[in-house]
VEXBAKE-396064 format. One record per residue (C-alpha): residue in three letters; z, x, y negated. Coordinates in steps of 0.1 Angstrom, whole numbers, padded with zeros to 4 digits, always signed. Layout:
<kekols>
ALAZXY...
</kekols>
This chain:
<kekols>
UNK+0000+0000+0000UNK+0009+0028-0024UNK-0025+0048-0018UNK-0048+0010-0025UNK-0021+0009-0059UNK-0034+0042-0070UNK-0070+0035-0064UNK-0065+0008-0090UNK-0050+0029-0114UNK-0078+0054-0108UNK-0106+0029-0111UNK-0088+0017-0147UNK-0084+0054-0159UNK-0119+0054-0177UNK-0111+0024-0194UNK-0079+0032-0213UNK-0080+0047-0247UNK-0055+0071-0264UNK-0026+0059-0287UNK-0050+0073-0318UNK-0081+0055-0306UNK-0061+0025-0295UNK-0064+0004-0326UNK-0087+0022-0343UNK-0102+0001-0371UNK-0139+0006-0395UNK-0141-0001-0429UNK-0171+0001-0449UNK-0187+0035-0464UNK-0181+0032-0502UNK-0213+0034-0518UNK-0213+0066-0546UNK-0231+0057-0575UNK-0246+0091-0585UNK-0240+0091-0619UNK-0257+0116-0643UNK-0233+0148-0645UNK-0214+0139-0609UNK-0208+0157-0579UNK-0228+0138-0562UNK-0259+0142-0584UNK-0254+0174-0587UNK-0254+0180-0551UNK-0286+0157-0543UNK-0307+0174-0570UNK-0299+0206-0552UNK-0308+0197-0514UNK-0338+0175-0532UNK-0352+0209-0544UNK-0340+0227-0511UNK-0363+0204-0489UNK-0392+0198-0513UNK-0398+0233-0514UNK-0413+0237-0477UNK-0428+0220-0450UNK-0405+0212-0425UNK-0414+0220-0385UNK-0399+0193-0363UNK-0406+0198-0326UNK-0402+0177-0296UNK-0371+0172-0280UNK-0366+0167-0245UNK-0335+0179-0225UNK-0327+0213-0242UNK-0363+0222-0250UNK-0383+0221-0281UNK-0415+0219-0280UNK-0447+0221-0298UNK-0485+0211-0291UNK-0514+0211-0301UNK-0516+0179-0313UNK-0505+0183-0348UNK-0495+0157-0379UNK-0486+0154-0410UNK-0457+0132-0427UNK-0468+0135-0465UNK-0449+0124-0497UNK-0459+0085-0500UNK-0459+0095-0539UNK-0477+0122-0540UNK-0502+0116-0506UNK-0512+0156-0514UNK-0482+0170-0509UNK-0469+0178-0471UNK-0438+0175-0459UNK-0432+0177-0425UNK-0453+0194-0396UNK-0447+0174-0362UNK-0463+0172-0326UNK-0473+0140-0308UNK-0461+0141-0273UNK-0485+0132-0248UNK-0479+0112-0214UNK-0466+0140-0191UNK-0442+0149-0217UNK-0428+0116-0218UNK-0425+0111-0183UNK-0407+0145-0186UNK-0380+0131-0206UNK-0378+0098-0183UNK-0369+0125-0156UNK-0347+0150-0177UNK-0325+0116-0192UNK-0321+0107-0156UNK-0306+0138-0148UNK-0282+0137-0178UNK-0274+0098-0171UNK-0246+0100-0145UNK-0227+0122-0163UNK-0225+0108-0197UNK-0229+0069-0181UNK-0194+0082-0165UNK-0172+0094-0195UNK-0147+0073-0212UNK-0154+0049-0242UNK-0129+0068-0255UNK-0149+0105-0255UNK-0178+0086-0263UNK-0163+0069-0294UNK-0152+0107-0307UNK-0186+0119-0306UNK-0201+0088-0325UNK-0168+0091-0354UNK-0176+0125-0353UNK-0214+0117-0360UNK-0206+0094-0385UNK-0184+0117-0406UNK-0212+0142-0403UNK-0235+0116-0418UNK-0212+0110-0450UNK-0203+0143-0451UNK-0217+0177-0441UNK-0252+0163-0441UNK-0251+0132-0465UNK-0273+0147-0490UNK-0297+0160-0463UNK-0302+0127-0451UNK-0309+0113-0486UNK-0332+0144-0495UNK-0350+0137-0461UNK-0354+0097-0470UNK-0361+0101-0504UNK-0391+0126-0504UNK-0408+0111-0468UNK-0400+0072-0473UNK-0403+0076-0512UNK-0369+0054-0516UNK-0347+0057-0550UNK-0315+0070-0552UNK-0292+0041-0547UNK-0316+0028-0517UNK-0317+0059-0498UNK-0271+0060-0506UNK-0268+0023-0491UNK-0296+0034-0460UNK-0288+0067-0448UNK-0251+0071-0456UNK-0233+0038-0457UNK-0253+0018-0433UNK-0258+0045-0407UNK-0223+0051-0406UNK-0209+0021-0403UNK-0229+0014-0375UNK-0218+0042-0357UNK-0179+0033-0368UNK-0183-0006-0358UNK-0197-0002-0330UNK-0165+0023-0320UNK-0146-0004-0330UNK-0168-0033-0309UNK-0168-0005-0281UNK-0134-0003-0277UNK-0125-0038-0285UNK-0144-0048-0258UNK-0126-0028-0231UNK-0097-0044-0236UNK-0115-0081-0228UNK-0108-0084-0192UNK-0104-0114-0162UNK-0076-0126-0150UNK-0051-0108-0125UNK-0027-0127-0100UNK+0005-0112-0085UNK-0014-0095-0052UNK-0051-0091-0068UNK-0065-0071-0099UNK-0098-0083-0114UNK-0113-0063-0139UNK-0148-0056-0156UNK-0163-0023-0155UNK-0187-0021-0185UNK-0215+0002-0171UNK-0246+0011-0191UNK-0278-0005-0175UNK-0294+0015-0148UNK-0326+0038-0162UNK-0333+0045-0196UNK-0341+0025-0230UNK-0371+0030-0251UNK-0361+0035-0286UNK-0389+0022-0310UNK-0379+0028-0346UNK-0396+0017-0383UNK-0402+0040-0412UNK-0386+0014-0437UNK-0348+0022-0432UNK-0332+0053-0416UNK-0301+0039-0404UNK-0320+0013-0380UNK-0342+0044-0369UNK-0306+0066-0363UNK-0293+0030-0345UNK-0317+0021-0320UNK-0311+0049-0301UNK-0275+0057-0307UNK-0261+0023-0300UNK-0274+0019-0266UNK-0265+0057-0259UNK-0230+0051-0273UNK-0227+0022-0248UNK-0236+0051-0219UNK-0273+0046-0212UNK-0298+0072-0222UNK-0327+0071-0241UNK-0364+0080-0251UNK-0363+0078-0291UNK-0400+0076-0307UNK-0394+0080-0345UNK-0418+0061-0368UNK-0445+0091-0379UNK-0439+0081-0418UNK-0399+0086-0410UNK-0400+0114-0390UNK-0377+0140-0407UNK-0348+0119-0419UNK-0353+0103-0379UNK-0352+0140-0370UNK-0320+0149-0395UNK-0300+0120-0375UNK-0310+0133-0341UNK-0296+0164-0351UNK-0265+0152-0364UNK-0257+0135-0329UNK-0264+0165-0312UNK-0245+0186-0331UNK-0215+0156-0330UNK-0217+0164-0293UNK-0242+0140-0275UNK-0253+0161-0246UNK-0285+0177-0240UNK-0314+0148-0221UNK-0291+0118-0235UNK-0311+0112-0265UNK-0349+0127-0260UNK-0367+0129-0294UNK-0403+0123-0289UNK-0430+0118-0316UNK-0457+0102-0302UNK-0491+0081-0299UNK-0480+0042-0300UNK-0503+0033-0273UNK-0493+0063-0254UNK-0458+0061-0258UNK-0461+0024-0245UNK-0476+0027-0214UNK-0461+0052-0199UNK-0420+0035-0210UNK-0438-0003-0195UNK-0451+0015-0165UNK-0416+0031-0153UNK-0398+0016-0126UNK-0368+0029-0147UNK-0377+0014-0177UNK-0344-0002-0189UNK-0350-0018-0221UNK-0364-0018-0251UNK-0351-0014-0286UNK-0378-0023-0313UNK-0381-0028-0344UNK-0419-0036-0361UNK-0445-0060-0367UNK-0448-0092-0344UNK-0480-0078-0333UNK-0466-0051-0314UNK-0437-0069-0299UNK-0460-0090-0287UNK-0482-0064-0269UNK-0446-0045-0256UNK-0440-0079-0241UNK-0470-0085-0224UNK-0469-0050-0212UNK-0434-0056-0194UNK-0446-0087-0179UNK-0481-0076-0165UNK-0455-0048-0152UNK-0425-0070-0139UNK-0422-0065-0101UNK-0426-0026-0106UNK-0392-0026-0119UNK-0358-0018-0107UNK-0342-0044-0129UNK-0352-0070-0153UNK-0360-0048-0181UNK-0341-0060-0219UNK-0360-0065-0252UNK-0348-0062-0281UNK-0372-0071-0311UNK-0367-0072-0347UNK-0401-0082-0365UNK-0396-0088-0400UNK-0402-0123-0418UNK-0414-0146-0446UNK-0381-0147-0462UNK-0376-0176-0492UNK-0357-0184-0524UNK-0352-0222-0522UNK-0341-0233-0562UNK-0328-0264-0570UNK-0326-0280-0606UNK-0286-0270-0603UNK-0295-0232-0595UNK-0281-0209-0623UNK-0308-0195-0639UNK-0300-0158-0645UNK-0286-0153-0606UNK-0319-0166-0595UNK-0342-0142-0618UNK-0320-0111-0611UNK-0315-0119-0575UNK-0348-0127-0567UNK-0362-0094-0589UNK-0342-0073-0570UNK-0349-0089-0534UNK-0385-0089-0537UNK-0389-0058-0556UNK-0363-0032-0543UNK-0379-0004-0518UNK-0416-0021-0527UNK-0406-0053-0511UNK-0406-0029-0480UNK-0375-0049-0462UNK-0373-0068-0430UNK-0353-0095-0451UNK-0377-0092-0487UNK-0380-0124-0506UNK-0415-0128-0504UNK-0420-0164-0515UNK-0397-0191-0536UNK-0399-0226-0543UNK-0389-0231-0577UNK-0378-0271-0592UNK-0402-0276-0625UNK-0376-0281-0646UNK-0357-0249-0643UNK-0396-0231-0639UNK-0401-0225-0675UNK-0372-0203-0679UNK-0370-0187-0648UNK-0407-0180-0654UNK-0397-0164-0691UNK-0368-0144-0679UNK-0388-0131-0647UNK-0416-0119-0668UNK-0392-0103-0692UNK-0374-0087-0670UNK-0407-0077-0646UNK-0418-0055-0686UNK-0384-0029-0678UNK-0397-0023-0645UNK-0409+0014-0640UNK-0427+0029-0610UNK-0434+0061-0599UNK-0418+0092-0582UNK-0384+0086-0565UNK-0370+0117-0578UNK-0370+0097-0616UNK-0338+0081-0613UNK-0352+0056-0640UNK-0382+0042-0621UNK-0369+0011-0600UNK-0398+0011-0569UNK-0416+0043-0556UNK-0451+0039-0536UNK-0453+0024-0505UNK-0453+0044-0474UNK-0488+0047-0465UNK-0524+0041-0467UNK-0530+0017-0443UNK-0496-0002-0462UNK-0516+0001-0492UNK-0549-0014-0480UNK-0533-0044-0467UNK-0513-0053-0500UNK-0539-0047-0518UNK-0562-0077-0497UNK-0535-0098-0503UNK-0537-0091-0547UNK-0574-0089-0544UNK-0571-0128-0528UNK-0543-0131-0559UNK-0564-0124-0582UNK-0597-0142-0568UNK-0588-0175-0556UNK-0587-0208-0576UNK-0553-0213-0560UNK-0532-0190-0575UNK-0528-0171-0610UNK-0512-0137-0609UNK-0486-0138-0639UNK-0480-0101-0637UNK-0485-0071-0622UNK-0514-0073-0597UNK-0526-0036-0598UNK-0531-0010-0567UNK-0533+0031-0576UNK-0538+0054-0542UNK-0553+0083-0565UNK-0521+0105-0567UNK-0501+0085-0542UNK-0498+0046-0525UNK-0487+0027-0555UNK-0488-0010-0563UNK-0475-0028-0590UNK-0447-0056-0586UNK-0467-0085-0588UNK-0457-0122-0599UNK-0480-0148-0581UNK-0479-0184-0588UNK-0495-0205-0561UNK-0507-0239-0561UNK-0514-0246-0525UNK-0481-0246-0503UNK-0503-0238-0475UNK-0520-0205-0490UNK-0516-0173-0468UNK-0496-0158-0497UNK-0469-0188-0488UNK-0473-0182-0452UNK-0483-0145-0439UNK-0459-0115-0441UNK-0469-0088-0469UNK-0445-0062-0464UNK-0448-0051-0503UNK-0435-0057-0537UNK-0457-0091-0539UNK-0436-0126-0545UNK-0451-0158-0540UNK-0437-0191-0559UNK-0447-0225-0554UNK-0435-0250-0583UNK-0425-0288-0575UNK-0416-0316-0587UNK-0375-0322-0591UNK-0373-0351-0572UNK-0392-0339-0542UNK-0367-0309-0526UNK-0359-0328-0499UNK-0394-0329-0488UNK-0395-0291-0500UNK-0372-0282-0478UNK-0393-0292-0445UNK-0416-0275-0460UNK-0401-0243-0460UNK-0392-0244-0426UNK-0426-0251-0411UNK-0446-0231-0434UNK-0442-0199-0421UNK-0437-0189-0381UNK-0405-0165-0391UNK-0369-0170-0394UNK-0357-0135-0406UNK-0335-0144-0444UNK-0332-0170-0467UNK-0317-0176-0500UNK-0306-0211-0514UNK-0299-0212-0548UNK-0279-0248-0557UNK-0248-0253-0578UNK-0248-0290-0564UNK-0223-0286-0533UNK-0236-0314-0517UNK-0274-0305-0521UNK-0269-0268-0508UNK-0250-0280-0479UNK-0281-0304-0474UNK-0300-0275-0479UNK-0282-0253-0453UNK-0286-0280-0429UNK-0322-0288-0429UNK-0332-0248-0430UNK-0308-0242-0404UNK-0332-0226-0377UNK-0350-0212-0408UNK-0333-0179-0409UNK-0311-0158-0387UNK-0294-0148-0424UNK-0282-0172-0448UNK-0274-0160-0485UNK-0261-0193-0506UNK-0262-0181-0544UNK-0274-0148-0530UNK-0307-0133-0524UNK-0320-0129-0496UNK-0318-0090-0487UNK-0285-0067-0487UNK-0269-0077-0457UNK-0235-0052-0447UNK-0226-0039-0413UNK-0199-0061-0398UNK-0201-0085-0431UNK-0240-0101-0423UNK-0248-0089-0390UNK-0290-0090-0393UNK-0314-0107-0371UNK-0337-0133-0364UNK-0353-0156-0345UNK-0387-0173-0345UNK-0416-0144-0352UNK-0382-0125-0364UNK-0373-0112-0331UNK-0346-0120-0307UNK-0316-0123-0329UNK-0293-0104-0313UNK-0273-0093-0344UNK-0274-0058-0351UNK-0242-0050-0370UNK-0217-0071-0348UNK-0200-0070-0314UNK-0227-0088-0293UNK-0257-0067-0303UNK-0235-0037-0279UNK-0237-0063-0253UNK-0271-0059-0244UNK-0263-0025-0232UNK-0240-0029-0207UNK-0242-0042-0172UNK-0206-0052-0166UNK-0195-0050-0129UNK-0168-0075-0119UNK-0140-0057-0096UNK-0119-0075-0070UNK-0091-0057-0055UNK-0062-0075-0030UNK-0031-0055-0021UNK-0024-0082+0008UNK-0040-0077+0040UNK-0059-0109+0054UNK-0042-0122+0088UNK-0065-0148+0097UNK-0096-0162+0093UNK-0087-0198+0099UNK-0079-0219+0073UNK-0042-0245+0076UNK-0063-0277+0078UNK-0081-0267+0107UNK-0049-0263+0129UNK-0041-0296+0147
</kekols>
């Protein structure tokens, strides 16, 4: 009996946390504000001109080598399309298949430490993010994804890190939720990471989802292939480095620049493949979802997807919205980063009697906006990431500016001679049905239908059938009872509700982000149940009575 007891106490060893990890709980990363003559400034402008001087070499990681190819590319400044940044190698389909090998090698070992070891590595991570290599990050994100100061601060530093600290918090939290045990039997739950590896697909747009999608399901003990978006590939590169150096080992986290295509079919056609972290356009989530099911009975489990794929997110204003909120809210929503956000307003139904003034203040404030480098701390909006980003904005203002249904009120001008830029642009559309009310943009274009007072309710279906996305909405409503109204008929609308608050700027742990429809699959970065995807919990059932009999007491006459 006393040798079963201490196989039970063995079994629960790796479950157990230490008296300092025990209750550990995140907070936030205070944003700094980088005021002119700070430390903080004074530190960025240094590591600015520290990485703008070069062109930074970025191998292939796989296991503990790094390697280069042939197959060389380019990650340019978006701003200045001239100017390289970053040399990196694509690589190619026996490489990858080489790091599907080398992260099963590394899996047992790292699938079997503690939450607790694992949690240090990922603290340590995060307070090498806000600390040692805070400005390296923003240098990194700044120059290759052309972000301003105070978007690359609330990206690389705050969000990253408090991703990596919540999820220590969820981690360990979650060890502690366990069956229940009788007298002679223990039940417990062994949280084990899912059997093969995940395929980390990340976006150029925000550093701290690319640093996430791979280091959440590695916290969680699974290990991963990590293909970096090529317009994102040094900050991406600056994170992987930081986990390594926090103490993820060797062939957990393979970093692997590659061909989309490429990269795709050989992660669907493993038998290993695990799951899938993505985040993208629709398009492609689509095509990684086909690929899995033409693929399903190859696999050794039901391979997980995990999609986020942007939206058509609104402003909803009512005749009771407060005016200013709903021109400074919406300015900033559809304008910050280039309108290069998951969750950017990109259209907004305005009541006629408020759209006069809204109308005035918009186009005043729309004169103070400036454009151009990142590295002028007074231009609000930098380029946007690439050319092929540029040519598809641009269709949308050449439509703007062409069709009898709409009437560009400002803005409406595309530059690619020096670098990708294109002007905020105020739209006002007379058909609720135009693409610019329905298809995503992805850039600093907004969108706004005007209509009669008395007709919101009707409105308001429109919204939610206009567009096939459900990422972020805003409503904007003073009257209680109609923004409650509101709420309720765009309730499968949006994965994020902001009432009185625009639509973008959601906060680890405070807004977890996701959403369903085209959006994705909603499952909540930023909160406990996104780690859930990661684990495959095994239920344990141990009896320290022996059984005497296999009869039961009714069947004895």
């Amino acid at each position: 009996m006393l040798a079963v007891r201490k196989m039970a106490l063995d079994f629960t060893r790796r479950m157990t946390t230490s008296s300092a990890l025990k209750n550990y709980k995140a907070v936030n990363e205070p944003i700094l504000q980088y005021l002119p003559g700070s430390q903080e400034r004074t530190q960025l402008e240094a590591k600015l001109k520290e990485y703008d001087f070069k062109v930074h070499d970025i191998p292939i990681v796989i296991g503990e080598e790094e390697i280069t190819t042939g197959d060389v590319h380019y990650q340019v400044r978006p701003y200045d399309k001239g100017n390289k940044l970053a040399k990196y190698y694509y690589a190619d389909a026996k490489m990858i298949q080489k790091a599907i090998d080398v992260s099963q090698a590394a899996h047992r070992e790292w699938e079997r430490k503690s939450m607790q070891e694992r949690a240090e590595i990922f603290l340590k991570a995060a307070d090498l993010v806000t600390g040692k290599y805070r400005m390296d990050l923003m240098a990194a994100t700044m120059l290759g994804q052309a972000k301003t100061i105070i978007q690359g601060e609330i990206d690389t530093a705050c969000e990253l890190a408090d991703f990596y600290r919540f999820n220590v918090q969820w981690g360990l939290e979650l060890m502690n939720v366990q069956p229940l045990s009788l007298e002679t039997v223990t039940n417990q739950l062994s949280y084990r990471s899912v059997e093969g590896f995940w395929a980390a697909i990340a976006p150029f747009n925000f550093t701290a989802i690319s640093g996430h999608l791979a280091g959440a399901p590695a916290f969680m003990g699974n290990v991963v292939l990590w293909k970096p978006s090529d317009t994102a590939v040094l900050s991406s590169y600056v994170v992987f480095k930081i986990l390594r150096e926090a103490g993820v080992p060797p062939g957990v986290i393979n970093f692997l620049p590659a061909d989309g295509p490429v990269f795709g079919e050989v992660v669907t056609k493993s038998p290993l493949l695990a799951g899938i972290n993505f985040t993208g356009s629709a398009r492609t989530f689509h095509i990684i979802w086909q690929e899995v099911a033409k693929n399903i009975q190859i696999y050794k489990s039901f391979p997980r997807l995990i999609g986020e794929c942007g939206g058509k997110n609104y402003h909803f204003v009512h005749s009771s919205a407060d005016v200013e909120s709903v021109i400074n809210g919406t300015i900033r929503s559809a304008f910050e980063y280039g309108g290069q956000k998951c969750s950017a307003c990109s259209r907004m139904y305005v009541a006629e009697s408020l759209w006069g003034s809204i109308k005035e203040g918009l186009l005043e404030e729309h004169k103070k906006i400036k454009v151009g480098s990142p590295l002028e701390a007074d231009n609000y909006l930098s380029a946007v990431i690439d050319d092929k980003s540029f040519e598809r904005i641009k269709g949308y203002l050449d439509h703007a500016k062409s069709s009898t249904n709409t009437k560009v009120l400002a803005g409406g001008n595309a530059d690619d001679r020096k670098g990708y830029f294109i002007e905020p642009t105020i739209v006002e559309v007379k058909d609720p049905q135009d693409k610019l009310l329905q298809e995503e943009i992805f850039g600093p274009i907004l969108s706004v239908y005007v209509y009669p007072d008395k007709d919101y309710k009707d409105i308001l279906k429109l919204i939610d059938t206009t567009s096939p996305y459900g990422l972020t909405g805003a409503i904007y409503a003073n009257d209680e009872k109609v923004a409650a109204e509101a709420a309720d008929v765009l309730r499968f609308s949006c994965g994020n509700m902001y009432i009185n608050d625009k639509s973008t700027g959601s906060v680890v742990a405070q807004q977890p982000f996701g959403g369903a429809r085209k959006s994705g699959t909603n499952d909540k970065a930023g909160s406990p149940h996104y780690l859930l995807k990661f684990v495959s919990p095994q239920a344990v059932k141990q009896t320290f009575v022996p059984t005497k009999e296999w009869t039961y007491p009714y069947m004895k006459s």
